[in-house]
N, C-alpha and C positions, 0 to 999 in steps of 0.2 A: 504493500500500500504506500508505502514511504518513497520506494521507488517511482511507481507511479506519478505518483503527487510531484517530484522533482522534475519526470519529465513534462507533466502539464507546464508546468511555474515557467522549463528551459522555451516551450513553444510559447506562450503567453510573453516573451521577449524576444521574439524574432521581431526584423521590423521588414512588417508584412500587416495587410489589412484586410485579407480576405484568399478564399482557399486558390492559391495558382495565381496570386496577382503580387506586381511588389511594385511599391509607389515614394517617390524621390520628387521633392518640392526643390525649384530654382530660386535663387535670393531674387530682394528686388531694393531698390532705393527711393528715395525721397520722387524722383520723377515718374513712379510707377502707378499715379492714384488713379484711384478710378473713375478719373475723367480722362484718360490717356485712352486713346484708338488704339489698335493693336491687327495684327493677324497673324496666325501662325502659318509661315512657310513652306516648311515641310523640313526631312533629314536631309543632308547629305555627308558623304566621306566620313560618316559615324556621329557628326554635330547636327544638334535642333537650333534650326532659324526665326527667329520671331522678331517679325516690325514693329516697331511702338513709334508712336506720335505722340506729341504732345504741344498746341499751338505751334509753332515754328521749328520745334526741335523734332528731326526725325533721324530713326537709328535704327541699327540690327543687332540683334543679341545671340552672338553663336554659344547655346550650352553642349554640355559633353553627355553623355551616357548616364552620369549621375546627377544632370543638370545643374552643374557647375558649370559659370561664366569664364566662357574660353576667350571673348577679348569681345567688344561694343564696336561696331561702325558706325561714325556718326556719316550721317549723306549732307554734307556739308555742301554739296551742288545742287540741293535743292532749293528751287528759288524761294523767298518768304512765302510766294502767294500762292502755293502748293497746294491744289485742291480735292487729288482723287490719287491714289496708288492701285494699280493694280499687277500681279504674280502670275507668270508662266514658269514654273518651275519644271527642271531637266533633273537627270541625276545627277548631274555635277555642275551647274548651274544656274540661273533662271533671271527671265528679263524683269526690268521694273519698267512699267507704261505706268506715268501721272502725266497731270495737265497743272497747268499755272495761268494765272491771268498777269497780263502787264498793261498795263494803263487797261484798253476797252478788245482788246486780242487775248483769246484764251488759246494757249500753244501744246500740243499735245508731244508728247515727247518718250522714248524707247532706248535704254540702257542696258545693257548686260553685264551678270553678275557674277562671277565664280562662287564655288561654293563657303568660300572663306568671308563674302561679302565686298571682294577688289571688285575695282570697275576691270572689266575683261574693254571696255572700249569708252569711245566719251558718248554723252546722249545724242540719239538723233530725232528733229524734228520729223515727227511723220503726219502730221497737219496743224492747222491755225484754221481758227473762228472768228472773227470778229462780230461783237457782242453786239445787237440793237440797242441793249439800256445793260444796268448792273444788276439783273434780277437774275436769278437761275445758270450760274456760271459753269456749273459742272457739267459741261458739254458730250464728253464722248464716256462710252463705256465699251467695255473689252471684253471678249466671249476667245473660248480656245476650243479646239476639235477637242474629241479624246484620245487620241492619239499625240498628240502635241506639236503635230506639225502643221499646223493651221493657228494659226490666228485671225481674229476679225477684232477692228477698231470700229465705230460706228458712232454716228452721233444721229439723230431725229430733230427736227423742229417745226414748231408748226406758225404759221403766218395767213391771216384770215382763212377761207375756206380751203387751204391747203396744207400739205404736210407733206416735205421733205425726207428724204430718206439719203443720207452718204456713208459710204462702206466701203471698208481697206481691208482688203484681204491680204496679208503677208503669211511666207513659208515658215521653217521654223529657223529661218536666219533672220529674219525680222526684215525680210527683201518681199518689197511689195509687187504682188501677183497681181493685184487689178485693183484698181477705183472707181465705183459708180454714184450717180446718181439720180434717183429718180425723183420726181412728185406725182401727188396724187390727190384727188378728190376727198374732201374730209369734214365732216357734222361732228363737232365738238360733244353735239348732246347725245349725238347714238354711237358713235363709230372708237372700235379699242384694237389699238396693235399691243400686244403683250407676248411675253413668253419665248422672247429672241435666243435662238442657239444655232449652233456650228457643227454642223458632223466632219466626218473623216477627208471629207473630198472637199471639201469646204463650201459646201450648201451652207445659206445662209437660211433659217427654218424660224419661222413665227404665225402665229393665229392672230387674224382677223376676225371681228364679232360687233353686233350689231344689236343695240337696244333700241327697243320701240320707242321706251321715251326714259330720259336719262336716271342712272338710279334703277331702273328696272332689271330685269333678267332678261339676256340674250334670246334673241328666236333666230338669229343666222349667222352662223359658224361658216368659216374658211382657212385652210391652211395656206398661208402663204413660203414662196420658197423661191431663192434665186442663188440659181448655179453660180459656179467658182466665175466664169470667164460671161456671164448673162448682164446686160443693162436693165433689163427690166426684171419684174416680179411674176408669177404666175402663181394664178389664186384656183385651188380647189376646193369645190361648193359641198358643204355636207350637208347634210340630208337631216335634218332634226324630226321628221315625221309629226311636225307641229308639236313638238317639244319645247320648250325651255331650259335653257343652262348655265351655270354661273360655275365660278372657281378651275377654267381650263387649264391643264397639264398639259407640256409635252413630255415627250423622252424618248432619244434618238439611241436605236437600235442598231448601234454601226456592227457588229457582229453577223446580224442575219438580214441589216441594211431596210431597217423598217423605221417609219417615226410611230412613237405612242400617243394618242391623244386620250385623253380622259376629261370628267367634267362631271358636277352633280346634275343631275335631269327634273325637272318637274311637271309635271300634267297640267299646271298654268300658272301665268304670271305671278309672282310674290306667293306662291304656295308654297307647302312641305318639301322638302328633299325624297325622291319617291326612290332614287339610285343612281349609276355610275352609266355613265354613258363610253363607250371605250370606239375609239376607230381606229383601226391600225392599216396607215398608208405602206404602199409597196413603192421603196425605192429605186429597184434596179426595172421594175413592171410599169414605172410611173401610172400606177394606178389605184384605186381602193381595195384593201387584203380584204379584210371586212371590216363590219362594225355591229354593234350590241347594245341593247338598253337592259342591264340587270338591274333587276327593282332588290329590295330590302326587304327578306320576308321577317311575320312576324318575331321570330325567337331571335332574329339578330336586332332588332330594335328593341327588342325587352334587355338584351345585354347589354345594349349600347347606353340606353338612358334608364335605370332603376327605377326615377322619380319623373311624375309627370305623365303628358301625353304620350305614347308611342308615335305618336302619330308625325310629331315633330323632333324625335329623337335623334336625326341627323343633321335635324336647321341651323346648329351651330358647329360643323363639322368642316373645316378643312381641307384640302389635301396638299400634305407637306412634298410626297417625290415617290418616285415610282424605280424601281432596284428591278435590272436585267437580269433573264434568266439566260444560262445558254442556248435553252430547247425555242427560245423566244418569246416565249411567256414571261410574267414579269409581278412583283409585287408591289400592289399600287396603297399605301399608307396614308392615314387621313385621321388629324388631331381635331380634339373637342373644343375649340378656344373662345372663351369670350372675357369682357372687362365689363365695369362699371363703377360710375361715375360716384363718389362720395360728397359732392357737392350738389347735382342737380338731379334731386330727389332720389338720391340711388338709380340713376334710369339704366338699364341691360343695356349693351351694346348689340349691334344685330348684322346680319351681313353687309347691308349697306356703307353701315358704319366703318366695316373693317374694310371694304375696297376704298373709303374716303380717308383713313387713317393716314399719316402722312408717314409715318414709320415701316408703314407694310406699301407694297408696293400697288400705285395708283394707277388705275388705266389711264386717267386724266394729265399724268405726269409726264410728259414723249421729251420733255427735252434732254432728262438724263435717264437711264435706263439701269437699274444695279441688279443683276440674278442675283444677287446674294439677298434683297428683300426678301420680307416675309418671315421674318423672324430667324434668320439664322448668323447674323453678326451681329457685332457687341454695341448695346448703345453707351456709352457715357451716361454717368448720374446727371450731367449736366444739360443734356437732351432730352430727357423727359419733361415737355413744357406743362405739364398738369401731372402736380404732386398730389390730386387725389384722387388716384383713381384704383381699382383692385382687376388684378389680373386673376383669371384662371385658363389650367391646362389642363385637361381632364384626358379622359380615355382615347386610347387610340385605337384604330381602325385597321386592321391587315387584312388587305384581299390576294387572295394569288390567283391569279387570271392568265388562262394558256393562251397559246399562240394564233388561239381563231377568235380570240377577242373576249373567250366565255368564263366565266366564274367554277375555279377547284373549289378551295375553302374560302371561306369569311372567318377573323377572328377578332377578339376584342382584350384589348391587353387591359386592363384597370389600372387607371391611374389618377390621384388626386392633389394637384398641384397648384397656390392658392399663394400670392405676393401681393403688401400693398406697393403700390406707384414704381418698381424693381421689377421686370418679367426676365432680365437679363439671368436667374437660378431657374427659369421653367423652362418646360417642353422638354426632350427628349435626343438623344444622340444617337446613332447606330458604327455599329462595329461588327463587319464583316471577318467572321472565323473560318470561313470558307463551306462549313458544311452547315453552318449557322447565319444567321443575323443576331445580336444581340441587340435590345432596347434597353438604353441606359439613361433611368431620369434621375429626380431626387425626388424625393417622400416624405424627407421629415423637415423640420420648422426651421433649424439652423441652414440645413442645402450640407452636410456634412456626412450625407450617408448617399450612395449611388445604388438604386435596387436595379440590375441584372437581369433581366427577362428573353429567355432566344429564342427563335421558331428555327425549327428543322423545314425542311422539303416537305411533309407531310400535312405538317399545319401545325403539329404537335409544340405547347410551348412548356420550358423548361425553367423554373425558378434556379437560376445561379447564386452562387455566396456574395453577400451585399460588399461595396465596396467599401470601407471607411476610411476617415482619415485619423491616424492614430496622434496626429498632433491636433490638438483641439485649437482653435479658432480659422479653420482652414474652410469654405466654403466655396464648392465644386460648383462652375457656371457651362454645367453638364451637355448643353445643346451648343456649345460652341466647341465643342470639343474634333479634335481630327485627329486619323490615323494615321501615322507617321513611319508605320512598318507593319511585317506580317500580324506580329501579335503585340503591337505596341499602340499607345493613345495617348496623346499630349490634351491635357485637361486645363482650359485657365481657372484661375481661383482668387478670391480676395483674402488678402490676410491685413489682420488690422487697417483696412479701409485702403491696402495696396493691392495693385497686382503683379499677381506670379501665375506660375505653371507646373503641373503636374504630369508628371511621364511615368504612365502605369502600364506595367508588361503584366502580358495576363498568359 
């Protein structure tokens, strides 16, 4: 017994915080608060890269394997008026595309980096805007194949009844393949380009959608798409069968060379959420694979919403992204999200509200365009312009849907996730184990415990050992979290009101 009890005591001091996982915090300093920007990198040459901003000051912080800082770049050639960064990472090094404004000229600019963070070259201009007025300066936004040898730079603007389109397509030498430009016919109050990507061959891929009257729900759906070396656009019409749809997804299948589209459906305007609408285009057939209206029966809406209607048990449902299958099929994932107001009579937030949210990504917004909207980068405490409001993230949705468009399972993870005026600790992470997906949120009141949740191929989900952080004041801001190796996840974290980073091997 004595023995025993000894080797309890010898495990109960490993510094370890869950079974098969080991977790190593990075220092941080005075300039790390958490009003500082940030994103993480990725690895290379065995070091983790993370940008931090802060006002004028921008840097790179190479840690090591233990997350020890291996030396700071400061990017001392960034002009003051630095307004957008964005990452193409290589295995051994990756560009940096920002823009800056100088007097009324916002100048778009591309850098290469080694993996140590040296300039590998000096920056090159690869366009200029010049500004109508000083409102809305953040002109271009950067999209990358998934393969990495495509890029696209793009900027949108709209001027009375029209709307602009220009697009830089460069290889993966940052040597520019074409530039176009088109316009087009455009109603402020019906008309949404959203959901801008890049496949392999460098299609440029986004949906067109059409509200009856603004604020409303879609009745006409288009995929729009223009080839690597194409000046203009070609728009395919889909077929809504006098449906309604709101919240469209893409996601390009460059594997089996298909786009996904997905969308909730309704049987009329401002109604219920009835289900998933899925169309999957043929890219090498340039034509329609097929497409699918799966409705929600009842036992998956009694799971989804315990309390209340069933009937509207999906009305505040999301969809965050949709994860490739090899066989072509794919799982498309959908969070429970709403907020409310602590000042003006507690009032619910409601779909409308969240496509007008200035935080989440706006159809109304064409002049800068960010994928990463929608809740999955970091806001600053100092960007939430309304300190009283309550966030909640509630359960999530997993469907796996095969390759003709049709529904395997439906599952529903439970989750109850609940911050006032802070959503920066909610929603959810994933981390691909190869024969898994794992869902990783927090659960408890501090955000210092990560619960573990993974689905198999089958549907089957598996309660994993929670993660904790065995240094107490450490809280996990778990939905910003990236993979950075096979079985490795870089976490960021606030510690006394700073930020650092968490590199947890599982």
């Amino acid at each position: 017994m004595k023995w025993n009890f000894l080797i309890f005591s010898w495990i109960m001091l490993l510094p370890f915080t869950g079974m098969g996982q080991r977790v190593v915090y990075s220092d941080y300093d005075r300039d790390d608060s958490r009003d500082m920007n940030f994103e993480i990198i990725g690895k290379m040459n065995g070091n983790v890269l993370v940008y931090k901003n802060m006002k004028w000051k921008h840097r790179i912080m190479l840690y090591d394997g233990n997350m020890k800082t291996v030396s700071t770049v400061n990017l001392d050639f960034f002009p003051e008026k630095t307004l957008n960064v964005d990452f193409v990472t290589y295995p051994d090094h990756f560009y940096m595309i920002y823009q800056y404004q100088k007097n009324r000229i916002v100048h778009c600019m591309g850098i290469n980096m080694d993996a140590n963070g040296n300039k590998l070259s000096e920056p090159v201009e690869l366009d200029t805007t010049r500004l109508p007025n000083f409102d809305d300066n953040k002109i271009y936004s950067t999209i990358v194949s998934e393969d990495k040898q495509k890029i696209m730079v793009f900027k949108i603007q709209k001027k009375s009844e029209k709307i602009s389109f220009v697009t830089l397509l460069f290889d993966n030498k940052l040597k520019l393949i074409n530039k176009t430009r088109q316009t087009l016919n455009f109603d402020n109050r019906t008309d949404n380009y959203r959901e801008f990507l890049l496949d392999n061959e460098g299609n440029f891929v986004f949906t067109f959608d059409r509200e009856p009257i603004n604020r409303d729900y879609s009745n006409g759906l288009k995929l729009g798409i223009k080839a690597p070396l194409q000046d203009t656009f070609s728009f395919q019409t889909i077929d809504l069968e006098n449906k309604f749809i709101n919240d469209v997804s893409i996601k390009i299948d460059n594997l089996n060379k298909k786009y996904l589209l997905n969308a909730f459906y309704y049987l009329k305007n401002r109604g219920s959420v009835e289900g998933v609408l899925t169309y999957i285009w043929d890219v090498w057939g340039q034509k329609k694979y097929t497409i699918n209206f799966t409705s929600f029966d009842e036992a998956l809406r009694t799971e989804a919403r315990r309390d209340g209607s069933h009937k509207i048990a999906f009305d505040e449902y999301y969809i965050r992204q949709a994860i490739v299958k090899k066989d072509g099929g794919f799982l498309l994932l959908a969070e429970d999200y709403s907020s409310q107001s602590r000042i003006n009579n507690n009032s619910q937030s409601n779909r409308w509200d969240y496509y007008n949210n200035p935080y989440m990504y706006s159809p109304n917004s064409y002049y800068y365009y960010n994928p990463y909207y929608g809740g999955y980068y970091y806001r600053p405490i100092s960007s939430f312009n309304n300190q009283n409001t309550r966030y909640f993230y509630d359960n999530l949705m997993v469907m796996s849907i095969n390759r003709y468009g049709q529904p395997e399972w439906q599952k529903i993870i439970q989750k109850n996730q609940v911050d006032d005026d802070d959503d920066n600790f909610l929603s959810y992470a994933t981390f691909n184990s190869g024969g898994e997906i794992h869902f990783l949120f927090n659960m408890d009141s501090k955000n210092q415990i990560i619960t573990d949740q993974s689905i198999a191929a089958d549907g089957s989900i598996k309660r994993n050992a929670t993660l904790r952080s065995q240094e107490k004041g450490y809280q996990f801001m778990t939905r910003l979290s990236k993979q950075v190796g096979a079985r490795e996840l870089l976490v960021p974290c606030l510690y006394r009101g700073f930020i650092c980073f968490a590199k947890v091997d599982f």
